[in-house]
C-alpha positions as a Markdown table, in Angstrom:
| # | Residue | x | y | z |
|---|---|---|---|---|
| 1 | Unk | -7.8 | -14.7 | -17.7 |
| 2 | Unk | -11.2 | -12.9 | -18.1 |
| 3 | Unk | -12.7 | -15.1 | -15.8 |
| 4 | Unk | -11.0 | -14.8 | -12.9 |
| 5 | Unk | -12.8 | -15.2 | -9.3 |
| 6 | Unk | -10.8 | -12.7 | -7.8 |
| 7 | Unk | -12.1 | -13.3 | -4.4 |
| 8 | Unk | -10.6 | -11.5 | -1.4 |
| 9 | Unk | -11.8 | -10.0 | 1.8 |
| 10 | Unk | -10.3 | -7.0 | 2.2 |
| 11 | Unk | -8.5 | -7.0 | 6.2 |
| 12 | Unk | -9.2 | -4.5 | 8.6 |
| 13 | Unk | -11.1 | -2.2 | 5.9 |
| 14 | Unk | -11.8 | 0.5 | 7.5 |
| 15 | Unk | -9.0 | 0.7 | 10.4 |
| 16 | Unk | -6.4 | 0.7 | 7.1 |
| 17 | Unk | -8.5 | 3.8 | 5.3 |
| 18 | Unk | -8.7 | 5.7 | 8.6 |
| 19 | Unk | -5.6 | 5.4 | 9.3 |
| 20 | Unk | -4.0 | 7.0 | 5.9 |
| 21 | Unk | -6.4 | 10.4 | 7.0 |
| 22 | Unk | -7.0 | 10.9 | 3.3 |
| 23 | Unk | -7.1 | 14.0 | 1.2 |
| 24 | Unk | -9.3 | 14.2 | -1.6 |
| 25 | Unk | -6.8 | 15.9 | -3.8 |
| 26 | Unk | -3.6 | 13.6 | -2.5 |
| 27 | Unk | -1.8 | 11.0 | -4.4 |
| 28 | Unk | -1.9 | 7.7 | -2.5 |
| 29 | Unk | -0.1 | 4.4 | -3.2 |
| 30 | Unk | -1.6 | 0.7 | -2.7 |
| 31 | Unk | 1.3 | -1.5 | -3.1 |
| 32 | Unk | -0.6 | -4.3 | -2.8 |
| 33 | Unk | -3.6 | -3.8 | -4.8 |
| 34 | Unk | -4.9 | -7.3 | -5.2 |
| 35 | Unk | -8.5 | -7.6 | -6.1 |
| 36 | Unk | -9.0 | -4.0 | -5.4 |
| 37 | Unk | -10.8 | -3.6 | -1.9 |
| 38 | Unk | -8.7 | -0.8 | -0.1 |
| 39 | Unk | -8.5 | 0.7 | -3.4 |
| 40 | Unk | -11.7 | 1.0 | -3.9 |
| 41 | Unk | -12.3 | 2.6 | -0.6 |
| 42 | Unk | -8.9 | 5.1 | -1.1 |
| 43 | Unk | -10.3 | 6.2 | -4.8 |
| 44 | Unk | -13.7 | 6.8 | -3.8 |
| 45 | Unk | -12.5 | 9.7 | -1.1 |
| 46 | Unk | -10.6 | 11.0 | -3.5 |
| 47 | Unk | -11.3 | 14.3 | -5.4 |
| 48 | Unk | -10.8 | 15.8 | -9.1 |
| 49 | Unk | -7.5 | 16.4 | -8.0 |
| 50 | Unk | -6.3 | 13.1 | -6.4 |
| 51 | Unk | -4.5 | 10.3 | -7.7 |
| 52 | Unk | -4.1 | 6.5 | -6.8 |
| 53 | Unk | -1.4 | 4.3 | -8.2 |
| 54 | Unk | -2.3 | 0.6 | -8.0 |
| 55 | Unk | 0.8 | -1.8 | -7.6 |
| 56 | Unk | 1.2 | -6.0 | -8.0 |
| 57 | Unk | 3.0 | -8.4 | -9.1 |
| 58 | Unk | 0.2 | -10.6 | -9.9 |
| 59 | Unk | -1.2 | -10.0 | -13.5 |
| 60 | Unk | -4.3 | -11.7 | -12.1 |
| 61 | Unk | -4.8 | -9.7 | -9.3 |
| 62 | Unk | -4.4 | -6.3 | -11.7 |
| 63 | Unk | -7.3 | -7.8 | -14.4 |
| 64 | Unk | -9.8 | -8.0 | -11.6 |
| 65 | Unk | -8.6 | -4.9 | -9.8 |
| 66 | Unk | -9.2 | -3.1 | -13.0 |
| 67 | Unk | -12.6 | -4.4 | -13.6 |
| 68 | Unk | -13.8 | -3.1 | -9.4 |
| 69 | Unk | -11.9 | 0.1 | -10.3 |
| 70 | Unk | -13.7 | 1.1 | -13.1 |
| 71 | Unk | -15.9 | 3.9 | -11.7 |
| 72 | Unk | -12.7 | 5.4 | -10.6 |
| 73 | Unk | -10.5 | 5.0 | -13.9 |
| 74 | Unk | -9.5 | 8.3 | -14.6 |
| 75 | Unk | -7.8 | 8.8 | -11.0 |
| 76 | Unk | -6.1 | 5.3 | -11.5 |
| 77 | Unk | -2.8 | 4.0 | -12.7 |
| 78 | Unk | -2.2 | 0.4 | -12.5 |
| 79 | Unk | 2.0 | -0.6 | -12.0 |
| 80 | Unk | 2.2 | -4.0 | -12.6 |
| 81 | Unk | 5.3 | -4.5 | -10.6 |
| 82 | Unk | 7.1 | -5.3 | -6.7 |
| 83 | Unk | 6.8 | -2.9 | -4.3 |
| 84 | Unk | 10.2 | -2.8 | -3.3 |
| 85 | Unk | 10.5 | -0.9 | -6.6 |
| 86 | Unk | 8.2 | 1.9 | -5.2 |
| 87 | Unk | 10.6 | 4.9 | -6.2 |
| 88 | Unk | 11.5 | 3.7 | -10.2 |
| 89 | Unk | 7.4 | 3.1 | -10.0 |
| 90 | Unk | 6.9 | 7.0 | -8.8 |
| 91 | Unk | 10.2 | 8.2 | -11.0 |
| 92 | Unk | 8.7 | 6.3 | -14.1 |
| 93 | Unk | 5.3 | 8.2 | -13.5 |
| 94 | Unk | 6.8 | 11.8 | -12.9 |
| 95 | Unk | 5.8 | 12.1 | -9.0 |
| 96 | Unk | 7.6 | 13.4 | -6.8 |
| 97 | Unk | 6.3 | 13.3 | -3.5 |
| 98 | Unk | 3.2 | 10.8 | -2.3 |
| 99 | Unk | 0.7 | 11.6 | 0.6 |
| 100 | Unk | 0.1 | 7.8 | 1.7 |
| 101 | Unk | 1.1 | 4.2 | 0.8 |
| 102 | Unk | -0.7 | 0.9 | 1.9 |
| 103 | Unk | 0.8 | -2.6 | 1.9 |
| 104 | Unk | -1.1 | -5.4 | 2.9 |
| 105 | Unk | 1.7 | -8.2 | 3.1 |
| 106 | Unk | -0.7 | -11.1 | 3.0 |
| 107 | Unk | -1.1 | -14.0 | 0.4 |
| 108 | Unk | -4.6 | -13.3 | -1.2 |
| 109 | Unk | -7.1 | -15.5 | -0.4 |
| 110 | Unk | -7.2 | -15.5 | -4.2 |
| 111 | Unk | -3.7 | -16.8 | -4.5 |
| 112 | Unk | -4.2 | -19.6 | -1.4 |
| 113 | Unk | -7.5 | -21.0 | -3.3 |
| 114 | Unk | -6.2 | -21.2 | -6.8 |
| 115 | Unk | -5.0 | -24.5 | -7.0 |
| 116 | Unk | -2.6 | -24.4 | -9.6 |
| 117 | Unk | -0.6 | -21.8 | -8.0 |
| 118 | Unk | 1.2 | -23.7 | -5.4 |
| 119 | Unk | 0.7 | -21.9 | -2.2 |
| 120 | Unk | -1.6 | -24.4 | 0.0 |
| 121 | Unk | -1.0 | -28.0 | 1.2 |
| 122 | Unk | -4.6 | -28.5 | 0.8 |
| 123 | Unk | -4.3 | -29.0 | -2.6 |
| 124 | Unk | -2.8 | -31.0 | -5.0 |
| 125 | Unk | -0.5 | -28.9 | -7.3 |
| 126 | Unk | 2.6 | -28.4 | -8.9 |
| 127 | Unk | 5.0 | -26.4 | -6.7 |
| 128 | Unk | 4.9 | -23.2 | -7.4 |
| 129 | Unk | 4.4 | -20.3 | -4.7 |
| 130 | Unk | 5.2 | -17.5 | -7.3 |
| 131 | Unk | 3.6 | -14.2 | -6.2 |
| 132 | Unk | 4.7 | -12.9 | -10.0 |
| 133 | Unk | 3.6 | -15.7 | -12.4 |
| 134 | Unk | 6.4 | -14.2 | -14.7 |
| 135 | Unk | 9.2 | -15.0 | -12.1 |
| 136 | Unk | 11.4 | -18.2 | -13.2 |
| 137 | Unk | 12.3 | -19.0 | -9.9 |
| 138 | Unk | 9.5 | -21.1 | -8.2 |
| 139 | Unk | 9.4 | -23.3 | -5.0 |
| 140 | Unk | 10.4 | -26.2 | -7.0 |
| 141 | Unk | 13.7 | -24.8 | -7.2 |
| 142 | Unk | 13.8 | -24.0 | -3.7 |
| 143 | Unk | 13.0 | -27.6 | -2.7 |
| 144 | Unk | 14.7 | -29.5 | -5.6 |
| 145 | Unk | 18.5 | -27.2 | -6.1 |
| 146 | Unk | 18.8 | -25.8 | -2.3 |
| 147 | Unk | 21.1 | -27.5 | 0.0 |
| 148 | Unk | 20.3 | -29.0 | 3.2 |
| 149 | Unk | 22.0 | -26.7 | 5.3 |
| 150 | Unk | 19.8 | -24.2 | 3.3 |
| 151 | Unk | 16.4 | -25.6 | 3.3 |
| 152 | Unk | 17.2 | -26.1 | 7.3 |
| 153 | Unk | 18.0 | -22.2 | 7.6 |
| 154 | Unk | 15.0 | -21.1 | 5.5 |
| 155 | Unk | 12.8 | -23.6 | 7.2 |
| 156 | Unk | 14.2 | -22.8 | 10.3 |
| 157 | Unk | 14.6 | -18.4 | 10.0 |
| 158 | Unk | 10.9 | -18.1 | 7.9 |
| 159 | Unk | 8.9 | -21.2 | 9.2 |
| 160 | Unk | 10.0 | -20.8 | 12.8 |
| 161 | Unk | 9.9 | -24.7 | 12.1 |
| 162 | Unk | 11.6 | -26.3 | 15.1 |
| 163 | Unk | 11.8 | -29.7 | 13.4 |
| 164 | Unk | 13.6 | -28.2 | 10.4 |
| 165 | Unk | 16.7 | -30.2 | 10.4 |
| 166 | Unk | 14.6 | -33.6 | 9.9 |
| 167 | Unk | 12.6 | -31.9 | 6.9 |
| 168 | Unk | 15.5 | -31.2 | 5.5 |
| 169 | Unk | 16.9 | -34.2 | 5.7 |
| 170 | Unk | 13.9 | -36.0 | 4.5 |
| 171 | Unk | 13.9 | -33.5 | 1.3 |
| 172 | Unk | 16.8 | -34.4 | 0.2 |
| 173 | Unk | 16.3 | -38.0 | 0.7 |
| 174 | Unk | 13.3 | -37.7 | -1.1 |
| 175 | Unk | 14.6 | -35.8 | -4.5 |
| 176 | Unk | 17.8 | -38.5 | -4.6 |
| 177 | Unk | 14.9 | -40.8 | -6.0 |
| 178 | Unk | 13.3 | -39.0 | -7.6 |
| 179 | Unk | 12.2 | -34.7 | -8.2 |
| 180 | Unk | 9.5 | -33.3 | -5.9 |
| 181 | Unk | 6.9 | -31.9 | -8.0 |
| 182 | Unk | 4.1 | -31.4 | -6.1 |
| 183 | Unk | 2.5 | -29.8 | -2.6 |
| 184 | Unk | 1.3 | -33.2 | -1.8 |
| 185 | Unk | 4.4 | -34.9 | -2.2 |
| 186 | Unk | 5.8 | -32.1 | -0.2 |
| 187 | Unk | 3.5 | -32.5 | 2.4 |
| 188 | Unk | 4.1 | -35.6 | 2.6 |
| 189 | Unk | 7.8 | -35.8 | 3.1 |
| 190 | Unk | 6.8 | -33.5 | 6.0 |
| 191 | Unk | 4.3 | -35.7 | 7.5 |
| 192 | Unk | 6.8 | -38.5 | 7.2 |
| 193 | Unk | 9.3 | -36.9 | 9.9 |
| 194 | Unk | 6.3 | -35.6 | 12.3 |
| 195 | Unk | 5.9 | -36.9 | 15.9 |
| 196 | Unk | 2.3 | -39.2 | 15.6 |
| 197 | Unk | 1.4 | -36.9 | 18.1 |
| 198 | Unk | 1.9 | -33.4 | 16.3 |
| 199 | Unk | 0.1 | -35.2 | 13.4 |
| 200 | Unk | -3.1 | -35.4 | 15.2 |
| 201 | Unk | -3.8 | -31.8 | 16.9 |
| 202 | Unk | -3.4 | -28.2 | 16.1 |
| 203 | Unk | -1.8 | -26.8 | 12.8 |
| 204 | Unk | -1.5 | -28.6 | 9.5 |
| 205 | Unk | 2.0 | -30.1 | 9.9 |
| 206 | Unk | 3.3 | -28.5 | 6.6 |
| 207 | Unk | 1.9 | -24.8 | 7.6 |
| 208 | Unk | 5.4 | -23.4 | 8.9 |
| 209 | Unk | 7.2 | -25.2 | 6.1 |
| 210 | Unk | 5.1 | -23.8 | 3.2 |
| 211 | Unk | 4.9 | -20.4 | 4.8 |
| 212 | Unk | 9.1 | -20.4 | 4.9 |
| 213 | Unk | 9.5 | -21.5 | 1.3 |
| 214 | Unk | 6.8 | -18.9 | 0.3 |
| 215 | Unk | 8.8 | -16.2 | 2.1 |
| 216 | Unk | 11.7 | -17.4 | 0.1 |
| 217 | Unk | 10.3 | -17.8 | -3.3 |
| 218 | Unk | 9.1 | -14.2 | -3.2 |
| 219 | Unk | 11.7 | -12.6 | -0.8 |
| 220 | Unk | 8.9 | -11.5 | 1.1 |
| 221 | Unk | 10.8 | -10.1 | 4.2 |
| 222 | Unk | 13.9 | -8.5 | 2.2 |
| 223 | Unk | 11.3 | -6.5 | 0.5 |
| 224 | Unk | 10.0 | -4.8 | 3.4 |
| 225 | Unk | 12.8 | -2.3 | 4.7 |
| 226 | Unk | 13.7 | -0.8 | 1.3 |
| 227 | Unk | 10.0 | -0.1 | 0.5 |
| 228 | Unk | 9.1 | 1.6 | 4.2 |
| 229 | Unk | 12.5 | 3.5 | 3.5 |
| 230 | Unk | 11.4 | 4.6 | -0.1 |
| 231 | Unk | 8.3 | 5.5 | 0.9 |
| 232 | Unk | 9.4 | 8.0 | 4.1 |
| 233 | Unk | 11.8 | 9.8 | 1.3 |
| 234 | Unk | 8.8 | 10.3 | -0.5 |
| 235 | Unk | 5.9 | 11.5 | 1.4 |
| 236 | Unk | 4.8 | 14.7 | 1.9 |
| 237 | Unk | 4.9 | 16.1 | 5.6 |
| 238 | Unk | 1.5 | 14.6 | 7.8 |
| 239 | Unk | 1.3 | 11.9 | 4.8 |
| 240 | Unk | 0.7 | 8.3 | 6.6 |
| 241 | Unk | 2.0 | 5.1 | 6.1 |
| 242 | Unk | -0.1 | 1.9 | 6.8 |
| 243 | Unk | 1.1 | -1.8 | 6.6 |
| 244 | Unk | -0.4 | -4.5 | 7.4 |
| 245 | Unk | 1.3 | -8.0 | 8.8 |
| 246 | Unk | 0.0 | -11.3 | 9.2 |
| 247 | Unk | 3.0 | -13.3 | 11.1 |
| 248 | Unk | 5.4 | -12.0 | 13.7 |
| 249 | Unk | 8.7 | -12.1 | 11.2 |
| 250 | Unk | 6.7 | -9.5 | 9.6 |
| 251 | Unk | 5.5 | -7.5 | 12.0 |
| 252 | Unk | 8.9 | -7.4 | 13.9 |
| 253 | Unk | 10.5 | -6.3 | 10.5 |
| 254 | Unk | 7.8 | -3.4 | 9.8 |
| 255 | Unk | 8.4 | -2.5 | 13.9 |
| 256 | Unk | 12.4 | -2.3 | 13.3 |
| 257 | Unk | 11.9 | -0.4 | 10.3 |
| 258 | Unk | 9.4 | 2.1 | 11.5 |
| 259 | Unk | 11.9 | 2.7 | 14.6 |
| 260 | Unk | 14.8 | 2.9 | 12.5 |
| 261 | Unk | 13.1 | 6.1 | 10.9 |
| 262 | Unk | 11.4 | 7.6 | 14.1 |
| 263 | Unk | 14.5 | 7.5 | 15.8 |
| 264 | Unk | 16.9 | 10.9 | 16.3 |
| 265 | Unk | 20.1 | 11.2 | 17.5 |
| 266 | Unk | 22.3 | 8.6 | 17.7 |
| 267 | Unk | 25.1 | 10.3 | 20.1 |
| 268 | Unk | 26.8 | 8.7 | 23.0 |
| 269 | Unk | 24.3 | 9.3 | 25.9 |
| 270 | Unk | 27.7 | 11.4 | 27.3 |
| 271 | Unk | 28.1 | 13.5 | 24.1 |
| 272 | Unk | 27.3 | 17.0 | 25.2 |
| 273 | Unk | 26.1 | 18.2 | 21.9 |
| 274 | Unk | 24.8 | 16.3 | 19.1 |
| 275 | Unk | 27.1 | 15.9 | 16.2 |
| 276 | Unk | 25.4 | 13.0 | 14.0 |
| 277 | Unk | 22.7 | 15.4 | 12.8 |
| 278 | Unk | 20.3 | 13.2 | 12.9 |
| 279 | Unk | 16.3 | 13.9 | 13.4 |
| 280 | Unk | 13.6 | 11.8 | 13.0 |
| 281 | Unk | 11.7 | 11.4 | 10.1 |
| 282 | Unk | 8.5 | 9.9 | 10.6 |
| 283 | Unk | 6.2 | 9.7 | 14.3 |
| 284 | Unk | 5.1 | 6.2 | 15.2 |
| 285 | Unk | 1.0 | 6.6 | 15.6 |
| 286 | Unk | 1.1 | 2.8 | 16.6 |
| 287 | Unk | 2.8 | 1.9 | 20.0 |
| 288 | Unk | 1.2 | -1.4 | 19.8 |
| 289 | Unk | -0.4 | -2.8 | 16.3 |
| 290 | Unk | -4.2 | -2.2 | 15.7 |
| 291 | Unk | -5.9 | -5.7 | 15.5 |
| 292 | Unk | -9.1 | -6.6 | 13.8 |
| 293 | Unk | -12.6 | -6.0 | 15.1 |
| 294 | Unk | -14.6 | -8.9 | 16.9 |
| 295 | Unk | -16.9 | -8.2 | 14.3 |
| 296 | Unk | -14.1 | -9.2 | 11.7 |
| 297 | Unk | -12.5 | -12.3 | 13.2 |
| 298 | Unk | -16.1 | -13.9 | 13.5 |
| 299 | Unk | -16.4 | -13.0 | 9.3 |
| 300 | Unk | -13.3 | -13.6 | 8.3 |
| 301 | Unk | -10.3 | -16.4 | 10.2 |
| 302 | Unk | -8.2 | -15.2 | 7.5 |
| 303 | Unk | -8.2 | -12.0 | 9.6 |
| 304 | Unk | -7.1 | -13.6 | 13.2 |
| 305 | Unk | -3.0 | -12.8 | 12.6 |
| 306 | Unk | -3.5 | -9.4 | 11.3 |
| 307 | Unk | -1.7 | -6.6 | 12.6 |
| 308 | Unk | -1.9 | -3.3 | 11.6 |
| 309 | Unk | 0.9 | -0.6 | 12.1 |
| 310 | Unk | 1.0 | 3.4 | 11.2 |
| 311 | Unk | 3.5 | 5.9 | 10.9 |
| 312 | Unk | 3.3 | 9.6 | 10.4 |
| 313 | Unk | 5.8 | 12.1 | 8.0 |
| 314 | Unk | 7.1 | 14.6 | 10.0 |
C-alpha cells in the first residue's frame, strides 16, 4: 500500500477551480478526491479559516492523496466513503452548510492502469471493477449470477451497446461451461459475437460493454441525483457546484438534475397565481458544458469526453 503510483492527471484543472470562485475562509468538498490534484489546487487558496473535506471510496486513492496533501494537513479531513453519502459525511463532521463541492465522475487513470483491479480489457485480470476494494459485490457477480434479460438491459441502458442481446447470449453460454473469471475471457466472449468488420476499425469491441458493467458494479449513475440534491440543501447562498462527466449518460443525468433544482414554479401555464410555492434553488452558470482546452486534449486523450457543468446557490 505505501507504494502506490497514484498517477492521475487531474481534468480540466483550472476550468474546475475557477469555476467553484473560492473563498479562502470557505469549507469546500472534493467528492472525488483521487490522487489529490483538484485538492491540491482548492486547499492551497484556502485561508486559516477554510476547510476541505476529501471524499473516496478507494483506500488507495486516500493513501496517496494524503501523502500530495501534506502541506495542507491541518485544513484537511479525509472521508473514506461514497459520495452519495455527502450529508451523513457533513452531519458526522458537525457542518452545516458547505460553500462548494467537486465531483469528478471519471475512473482514475490510476484505477484503469492497475491491472489487478479489473476495469480495462487491456489487461489480463480477474473481474473485478470495484471502485471500493471493500465492496463484496464485483463484476464477476454481475457477469456470472445476472440473468440474460439483465446483462442485455445493463449492456444495453449503460453501454449504449447495440449488439447487447448477442453478448448476452454469448455470456451465458459461456458460464454454462464453465465461470468467467477474467477480462480476457470476457473480452473474448465479446469478440466472439462481433461483425469481422467492427473487429477491425474504431473502438475496442468490449469498450461499451465494460463501461456498462462498471456503471453497474458501482451504481455509478444512481449515485448522481441524491448527491447534486444533498449538496444544493447544503450550500451556502453564491456557493458553486462543479461536476465533471466523461460519457453522455452522465452528463444528461447531471443536466436533468441541475434543471430539476433551477427550475420554479410548476403551475399549469393557465393557473393565475402560483400555488405550488415553488422557487428555484440553484442558477445554472453552464447553458452548454465547458470542454477541455486544445492545450489539454493534445496532453492528455483521457481528457477528449470531458464535460464540465456549474451551478450557482441562490
Amino acid at each position: 500500500m505505501e507504494n502506490i503510483n497514484f498517477s492521475h492527471y487531474s481534468v480540466m484543472l483550472h476550468e474546475c477551480i475557477d469555476s467553484l470562485d473560492i473563498k479562502p475562509d470557505g469549507v469546500y468538498v472534493d467528492a472525488t478526491c483521487g490522487g489529490g490534484g483538484h485538492s491540491y489546487e482548492i486547499a492551497s487558496r484556502l485561508g486559516a479559516g477554510g476547510r476541505l473535506i476529501c471524499i473516496d471510496q478507494d483506500s488507495d486513492a486516500l493513501t496517496a492523496a494524503g501523502k500530495r496533501l501534506e502541506p495542507f494537513r491541518e485544513k484537511i479531513t479525509f472521508v473514506k466513503n461514497n459520495f452519495s453519502n455527502l450529508a451523513k459525511v457533513l452531519d458526522d463532521l458537525g457542518i452545516e452548510r458547505i460553500d462548494g463541492l467537486l465531483i469528478d465522475l471519471g475512473v482514475s487513470s490510476y484505477q484503469l492502469d492497475t491491472p489487478e483491479r479489473g476495469f480495462s480489457y487491456n489487461s489480463d485480470a480477474p473481474l473485478d471493477m470495484r471502485m471500493d476494494k471493500d465492496s463484496a459485490f464485483s463484476a464477476y457477480e454481475v457477469v456470472n449470477n445476472y440473468s440474460e434479460s439483465e446483462l442485455r438491459r445493463i449492456l444495453f441502458d449503460y453501454g449504449e451497446e447495440s449488439f447487447a442481446p448477442k453478448i448476452a447470449g454469448a455470456i451465458v453460454a459461456a458460464r454454462a461451461e464453465k465461470p468467467v473469471e477474467t477480462t480476457f475471457e470476457l473480452t473474448n466472449i465479446i469478440k466472439s459475437v462481433m461483425p469481422k468488420k467492427l473487429l477491425a476499425v474504431g473502438h475496442h469491441p468490449a469498450k461499451k460493454s465494460f463501461q456498462a458493467i462498471r456503471i453497474e458494479v458501482n451504481s455509478e449513475l444512481a449515485v448522481i441525483p441524491p448527491t447534486i440534491d444533498s449538496a444544493v440543501e447544503r450550500m451556502n447562498e453564491g456557493g458553486r457546484i462543479a461536476i465533471l462527466s466523461f460519457h453522455s449518460l452522465e452528463d444528461r443525468c447531471v443536466k436533468q438534475c441541475f434543471q430539476k433544482n433551477a427550475q420554479g414554479c410548476t403551475c399549469p401555464p393557465d393557473f393565475p397565481i402560483c400555488i405550488c410555492g415553488n422557487k428555484p434553488k440553484i442558477k445554472i452558470l453552464t447553458k452548454k458544458p465547458m470542454l477541455p482546452s486544445k492545450e489539454e486534449l493534445e496532453a492528455n486523450h483521457r481528457s477528449h469526453s470531458a464535460k464540465l457543468r456549474v451551478a450557482e446557490k441562490v
